[in-house]
C-alpha positions in Angstrom: -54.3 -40.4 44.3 -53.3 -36.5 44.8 -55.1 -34.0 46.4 -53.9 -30.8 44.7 -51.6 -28.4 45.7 -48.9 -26.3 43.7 -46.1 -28.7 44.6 -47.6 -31.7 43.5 -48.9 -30.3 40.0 -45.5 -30.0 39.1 -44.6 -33.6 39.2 -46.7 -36.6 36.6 -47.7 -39.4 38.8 -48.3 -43.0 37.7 -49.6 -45.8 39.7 -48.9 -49.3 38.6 -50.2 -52.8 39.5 -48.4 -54.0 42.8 -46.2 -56.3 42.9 -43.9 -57.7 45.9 -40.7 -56.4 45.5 -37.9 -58.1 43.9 -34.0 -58.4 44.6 -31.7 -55.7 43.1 -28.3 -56.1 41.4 -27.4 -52.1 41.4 -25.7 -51.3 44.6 -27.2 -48.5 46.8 -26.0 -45.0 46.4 -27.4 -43.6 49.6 -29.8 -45.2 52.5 -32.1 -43.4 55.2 -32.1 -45.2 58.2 -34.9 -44.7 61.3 -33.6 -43.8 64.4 -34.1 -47.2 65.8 -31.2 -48.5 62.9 -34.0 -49.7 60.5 -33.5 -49.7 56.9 -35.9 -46.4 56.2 -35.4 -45.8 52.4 -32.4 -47.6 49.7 -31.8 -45.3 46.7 -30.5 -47.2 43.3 -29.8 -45.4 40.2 -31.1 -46.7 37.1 -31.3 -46.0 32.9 -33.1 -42.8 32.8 -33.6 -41.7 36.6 -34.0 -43.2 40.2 -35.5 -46.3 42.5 -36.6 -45.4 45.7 -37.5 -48.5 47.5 -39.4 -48.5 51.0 -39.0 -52.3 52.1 -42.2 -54.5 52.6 -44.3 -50.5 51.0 -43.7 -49.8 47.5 -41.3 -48.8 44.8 -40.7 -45.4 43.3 -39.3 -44.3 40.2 -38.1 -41.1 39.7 -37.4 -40.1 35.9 -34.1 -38.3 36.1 -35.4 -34.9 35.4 -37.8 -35.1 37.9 -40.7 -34.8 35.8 -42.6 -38.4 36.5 -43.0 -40.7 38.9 -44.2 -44.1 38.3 -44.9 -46.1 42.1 -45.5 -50.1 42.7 -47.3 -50.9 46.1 -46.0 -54.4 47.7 -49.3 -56.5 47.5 -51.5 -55.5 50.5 -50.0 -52.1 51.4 -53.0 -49.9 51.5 -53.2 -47.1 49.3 -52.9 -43.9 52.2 -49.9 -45.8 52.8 -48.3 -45.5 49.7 -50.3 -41.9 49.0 -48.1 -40.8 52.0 -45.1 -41.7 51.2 -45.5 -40.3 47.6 -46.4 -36.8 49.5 -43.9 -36.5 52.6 -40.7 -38.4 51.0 -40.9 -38.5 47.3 -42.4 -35.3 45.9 -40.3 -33.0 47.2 -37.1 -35.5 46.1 -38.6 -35.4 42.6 -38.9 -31.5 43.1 -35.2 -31.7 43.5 -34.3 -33.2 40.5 -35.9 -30.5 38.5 -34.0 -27.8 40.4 -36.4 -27.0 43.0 -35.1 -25.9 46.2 -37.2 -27.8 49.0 -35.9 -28.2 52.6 -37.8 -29.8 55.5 -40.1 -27.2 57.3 -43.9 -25.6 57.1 -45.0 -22.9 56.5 -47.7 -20.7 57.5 -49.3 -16.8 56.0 -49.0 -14.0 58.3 -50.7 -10.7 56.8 -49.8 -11.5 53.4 -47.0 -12.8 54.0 -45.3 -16.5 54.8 -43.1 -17.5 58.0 -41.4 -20.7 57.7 -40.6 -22.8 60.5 -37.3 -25.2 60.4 -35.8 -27.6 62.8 -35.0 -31.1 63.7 -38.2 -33.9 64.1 -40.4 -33.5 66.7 -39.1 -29.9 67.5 -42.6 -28.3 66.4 -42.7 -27.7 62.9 -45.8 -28.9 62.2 -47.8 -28.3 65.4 -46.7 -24.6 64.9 -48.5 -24.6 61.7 -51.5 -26.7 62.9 -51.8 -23.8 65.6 -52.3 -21.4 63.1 -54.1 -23.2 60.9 -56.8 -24.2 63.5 -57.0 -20.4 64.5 -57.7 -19.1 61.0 -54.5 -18.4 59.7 -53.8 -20.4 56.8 -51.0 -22.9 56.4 -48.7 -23.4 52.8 -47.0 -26.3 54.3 -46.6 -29.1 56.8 -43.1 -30.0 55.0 -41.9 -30.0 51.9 -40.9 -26.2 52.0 -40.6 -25.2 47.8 -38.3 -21.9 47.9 -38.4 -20.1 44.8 -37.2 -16.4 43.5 -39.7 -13.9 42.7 -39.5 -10.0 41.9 -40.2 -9.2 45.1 -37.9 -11.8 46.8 -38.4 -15.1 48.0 -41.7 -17.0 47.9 -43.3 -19.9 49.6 -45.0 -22.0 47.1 -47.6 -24.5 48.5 -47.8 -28.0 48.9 -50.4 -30.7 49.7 -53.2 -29.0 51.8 -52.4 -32.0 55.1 -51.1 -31.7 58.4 -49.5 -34.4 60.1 -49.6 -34.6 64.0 -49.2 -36.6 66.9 -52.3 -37.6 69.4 -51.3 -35.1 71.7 -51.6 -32.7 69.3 -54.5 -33.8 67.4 -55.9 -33.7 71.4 -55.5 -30.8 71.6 -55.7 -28.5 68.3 -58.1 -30.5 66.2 -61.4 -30.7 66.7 -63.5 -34.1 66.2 -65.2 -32.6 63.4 -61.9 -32.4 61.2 -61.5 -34.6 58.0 -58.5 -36.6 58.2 -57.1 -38.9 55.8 -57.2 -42.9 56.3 -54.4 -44.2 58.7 -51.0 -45.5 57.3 -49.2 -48.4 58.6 -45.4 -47.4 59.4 -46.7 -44.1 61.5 -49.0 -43.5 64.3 -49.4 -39.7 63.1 -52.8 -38.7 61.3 -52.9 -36.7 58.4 -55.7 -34.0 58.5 -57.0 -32.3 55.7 -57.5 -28.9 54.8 -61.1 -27.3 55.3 -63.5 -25.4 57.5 -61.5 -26.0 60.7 -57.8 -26.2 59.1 -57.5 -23.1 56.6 -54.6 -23.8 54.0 -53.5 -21.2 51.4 -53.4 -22.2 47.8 -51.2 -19.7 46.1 -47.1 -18.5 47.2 -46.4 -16.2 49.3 -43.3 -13.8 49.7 -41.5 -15.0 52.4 -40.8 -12.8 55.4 -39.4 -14.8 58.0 -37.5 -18.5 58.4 -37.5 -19.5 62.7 -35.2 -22.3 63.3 -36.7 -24.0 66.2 -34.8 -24.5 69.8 -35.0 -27.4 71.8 -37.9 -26.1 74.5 -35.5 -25.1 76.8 -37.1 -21.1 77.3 -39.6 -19.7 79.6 -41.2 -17.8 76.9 -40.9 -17.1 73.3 -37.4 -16.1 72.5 -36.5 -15.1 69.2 -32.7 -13.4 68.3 -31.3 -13.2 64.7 -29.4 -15.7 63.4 -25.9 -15.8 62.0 -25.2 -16.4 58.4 -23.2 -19.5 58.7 -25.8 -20.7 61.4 -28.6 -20.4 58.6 -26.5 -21.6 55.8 -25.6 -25.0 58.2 -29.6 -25.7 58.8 -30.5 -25.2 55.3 -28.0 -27.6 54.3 -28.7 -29.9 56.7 -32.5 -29.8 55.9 -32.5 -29.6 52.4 -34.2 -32.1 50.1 -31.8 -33.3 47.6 -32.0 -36.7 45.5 -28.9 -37.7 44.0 -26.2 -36.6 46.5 -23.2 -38.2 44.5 -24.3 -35.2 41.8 -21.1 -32.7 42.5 -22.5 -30.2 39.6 -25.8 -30.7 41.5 -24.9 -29.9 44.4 -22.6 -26.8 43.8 -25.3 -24.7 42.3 -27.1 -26.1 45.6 -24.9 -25.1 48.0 -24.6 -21.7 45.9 -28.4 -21.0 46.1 -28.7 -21.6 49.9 -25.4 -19.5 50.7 -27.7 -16.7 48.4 -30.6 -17.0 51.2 -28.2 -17.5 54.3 -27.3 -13.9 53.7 -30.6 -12.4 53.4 -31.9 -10.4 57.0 -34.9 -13.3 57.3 -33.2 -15.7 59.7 -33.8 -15.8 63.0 -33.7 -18.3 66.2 -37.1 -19.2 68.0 -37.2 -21.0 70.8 -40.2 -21.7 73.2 -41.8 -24.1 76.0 -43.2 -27.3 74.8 -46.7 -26.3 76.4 -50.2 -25.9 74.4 -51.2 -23.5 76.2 -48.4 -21.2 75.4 -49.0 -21.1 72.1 -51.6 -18.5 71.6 -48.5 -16.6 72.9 -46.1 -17.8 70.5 -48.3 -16.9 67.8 -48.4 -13.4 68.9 -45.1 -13.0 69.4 -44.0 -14.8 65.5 -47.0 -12.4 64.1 -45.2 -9.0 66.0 -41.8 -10.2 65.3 -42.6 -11.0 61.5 -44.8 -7.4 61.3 -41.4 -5.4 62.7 -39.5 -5.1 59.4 -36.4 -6.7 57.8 -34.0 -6.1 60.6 -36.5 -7.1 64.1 
């Protein structure tokens, strides 16, 4: 079922027989909804941890420490289906619940160092890293961005070596020749897998740079610092966090990100929607990140 990566090792995964799901008498604590209104993802608590159900997919349990998983496929529901979920939605939850700070963004290395990349869907996170990836410079993360404290600083700590792109983006960074992983059924995205032609880095990296992605709206790359209280506002609102009832939990949180919103790392980036500009992009987030702490 897993694929490696430094995330994922940190989390016991068990797969049990599936079985269609049943009714529920604990109310909901929290719900993710799509943007169409459809029910995404109903979070119960339970003795000794979490349900996560994904109606008509599968079940997780998440032990309350974060430590285990246990997952229960509805009958039928391919396996990349439910392999996905566990990855993209669950891990990093689970990450949570043992303390781990993981917000929504990729990652990619940069001279020894790592660059994050943070926004809303569909502003570029992942395609930013694909573009790297698919010109040598190797990715940590396609989401599922683990922060953690090191001597030097902050470090990047890698996750599942995938990327997940549209077809205009496969079309036009991927070649034919790159392994992907079978097809899921709630997402017409592809997950490609780390090799020859995508090159993913397998240990942390200190952490130079987080970009928090514009809307498309410039001519060319732009890239200003960002405000304090503009960072601290992003994190928060793309943070992973599990149990959001948890006000102890989410305190030392809200402590932690108010800690990284201060450091000189956080800067605006915002550029045009086009392929073909990103060989530019990347040159300008490689000079930017190579400048020093206050670029």
């Amino acid at each position: 079922m897993r694929e490696g990566g430094r995330s994922e090792a940190q989390v016991s995964y068990v797969a049990q027989a599936p079985r269609a799901q049943s009714g529920l008498t604990e109310d909901t604590f929290d719900q993710w909804v799509l943007p169409d209104g459809t029910p995404w993802t109903a979070f119960y608590r339970q003795e000794n941890g979490y349900l996560l159900r994904f109606p008509d997919l599968a079940d997780f349990f998440v032990s309350a420490d974060g430590q285990r998983v246990e997952e229960r496929a509805v009958p039928g529901v391919a396996p990349s289906t439910v392999q996905h979920l566990f990855l993209n939605q669950v891990l990093p939850l689970a990450l949570s619940r043992q303390g781990k700070l993981v917000l929504h963004g990729s990652a990619v290395e940069v001279d020894g160092q790592c660059v994050a990349f943070i926004g809303e869907s569909g502003r570029g996170k992942s395609t930013l890293a694909a573009s790297f990836a698919t010109r040598g410079r190797r990715f940590l993360t396609d989401d599922g961005l683990e922060l953690v404290w090191a001597a030097s600083g902050l470090s990047v700590v890698p996750s599942h070596p995938s990327i997940r792109l549209w077809q205009d983006s496969q079309e036009a960074l991927v070649s034919a020749s790159t392994k992907a992983a079978p097809a899921v059924e709630f997402t017409t995205k592809t997950r490609f897998l780390a090799g020859p032609e995508i090159a993913f880095c397998e240990t942390a990296r200190p952490l130079a740079r987080i970009y928090y992605l514009g809307a498309g709206d410039a001519d060319s790359a732009e890239i200003v610092p960002a405000k304090a209280a503009d960072a601290l506002l992003a994190l928060i609102r793309n943070s992973f966090v599990l149990d959001i009832g948890e006000q102890e939990v989410l305190v030392r949180h809200f402590e932690e990100l108010v800690k990284i919103a201060n450091l000189p790392i956080h800067y605006h980036l915002d550029f045009p929607r086009r392929y073909d500009e990103l060989p530019l992009v990347q040159a300008a987030i490689v000079r930017h990140a190579a400048a020093g702490a206050h670029a």
